[in-house]
N, C-alpha and C positions, 0 to 999 in steps of 0.2 A: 759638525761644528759650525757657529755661524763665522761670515766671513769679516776677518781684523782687518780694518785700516789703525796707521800708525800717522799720527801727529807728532811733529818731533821725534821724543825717541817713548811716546806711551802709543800702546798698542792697544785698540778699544773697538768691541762689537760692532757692525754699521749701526743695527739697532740703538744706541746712544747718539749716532748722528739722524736719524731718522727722527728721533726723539725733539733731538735739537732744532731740526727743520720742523717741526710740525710745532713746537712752541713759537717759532719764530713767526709762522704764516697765522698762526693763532692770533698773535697780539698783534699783527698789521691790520687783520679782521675785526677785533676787537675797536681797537683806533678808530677804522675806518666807520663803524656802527657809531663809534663816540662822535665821529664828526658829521655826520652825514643823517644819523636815523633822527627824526622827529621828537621832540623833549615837548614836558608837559610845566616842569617848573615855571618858564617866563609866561606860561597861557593864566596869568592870574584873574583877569575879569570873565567874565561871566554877560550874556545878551542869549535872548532870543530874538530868529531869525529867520528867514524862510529860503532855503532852497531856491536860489536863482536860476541853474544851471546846471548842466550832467553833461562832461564832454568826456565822448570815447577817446584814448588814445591805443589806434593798432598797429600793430608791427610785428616783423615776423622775424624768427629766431634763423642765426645761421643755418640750423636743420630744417628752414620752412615750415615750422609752428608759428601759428598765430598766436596774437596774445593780443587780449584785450585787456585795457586798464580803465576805469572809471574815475574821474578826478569830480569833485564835488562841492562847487562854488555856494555860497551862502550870503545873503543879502541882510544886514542888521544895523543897528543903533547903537552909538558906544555910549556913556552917563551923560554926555554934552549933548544928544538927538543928534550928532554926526551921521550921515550913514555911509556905511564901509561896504564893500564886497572883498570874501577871502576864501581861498583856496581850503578844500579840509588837509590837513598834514596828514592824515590817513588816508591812501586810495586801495585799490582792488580791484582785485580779478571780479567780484561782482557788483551789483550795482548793490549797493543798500540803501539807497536813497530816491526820491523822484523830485520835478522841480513841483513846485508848491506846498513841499513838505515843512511844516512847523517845526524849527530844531531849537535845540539848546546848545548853545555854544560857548568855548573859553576861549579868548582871543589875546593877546599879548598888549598890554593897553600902550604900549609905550610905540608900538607900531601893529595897529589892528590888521592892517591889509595883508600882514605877513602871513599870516595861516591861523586856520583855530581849527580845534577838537571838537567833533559833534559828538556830546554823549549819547555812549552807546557805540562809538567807534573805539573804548579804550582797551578792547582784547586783541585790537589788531597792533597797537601803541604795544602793550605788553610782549605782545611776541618779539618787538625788536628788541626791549630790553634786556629779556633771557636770554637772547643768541648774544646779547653786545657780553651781559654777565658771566658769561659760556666762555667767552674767549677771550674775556679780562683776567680771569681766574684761570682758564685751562692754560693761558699762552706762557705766561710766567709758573708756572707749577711744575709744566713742560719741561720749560728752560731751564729751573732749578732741580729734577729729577736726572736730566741728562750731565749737568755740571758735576754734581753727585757724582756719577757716574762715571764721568771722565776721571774726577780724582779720585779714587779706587781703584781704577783700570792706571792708573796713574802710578799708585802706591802701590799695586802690585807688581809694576813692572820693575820701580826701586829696590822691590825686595827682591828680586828676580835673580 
């Protein structure tokens, strides 16, 4: 039989609290993707660009792995013949890019130097979306299957 904790006076599976932790750590995840991963919405204009720069950043994980990351600056013209230099908002474990490369870029016209998207980098953009939609949807579903939960474990111990 699995083991009861009792809240108050209901008496409910850990599994329902297990439940309830795992939706809660879901939606801080989810959150944290919402505030943090790279959006495409404000990249409304559009420029081509050339590849200025390719700077490694290495560093090594508490267990002494390295990791290298590729950040990938881009040199262009916004509708005024301004020119901006911007960071790509997608970086990597590999290099996809080199400096003298011809790119196409979306850049956020309202502040260009913020960062832009080189098309062709939007399956790395997608992948943070899924995990952010993973745990927008998982972390409250979570929450709402364990509350469930509780009130059952809740209503049977009334009828008890």
């Amino acid at each position: 039989m699995a083991a009861a904790t009792e809240v108050g006076r209901v008496h409910a599976p850990a599994w329902v609290f297990v439940i309830l932790i795992i939706g809660l750590i879901l939606m801080i995840v989810g959150f944290l993707f919402s505030a943090l991963a790279p959006k495409r919405d404000h990249l409304t204009s559009v420029a081509e660009g050339v590849v200025s720069r390719v700077e490694v950043d290495e560093s090594t994980s508490r267990k002494g792995r390295s990791r290298r990351t590729y950040l990938t600056y881009v040199e262009f013209e916004d509708s005024d013949h301004r020119v901006f230099e911007a960071r790509s908002v997608v970086n990597g474990g590999t290099k996809r890019h080199s400096v003298g490369d011809r790119v196409t870029i979306h850049f956020d016209p309202r502040d260009p130097e913020a960062g832009c998207l080189i098309e062709g980098d939007e399956d790395m953009l997608a992948v943070f979306n899924i995990l952010e939609g993973v745990c927008q949807i998982g972390g409250p579903a979570a929450l709402i299957v364990g509350a469930v939960a509780l009130l059952v474990c809740r209503r049977k111990t009334a009828t008890a």
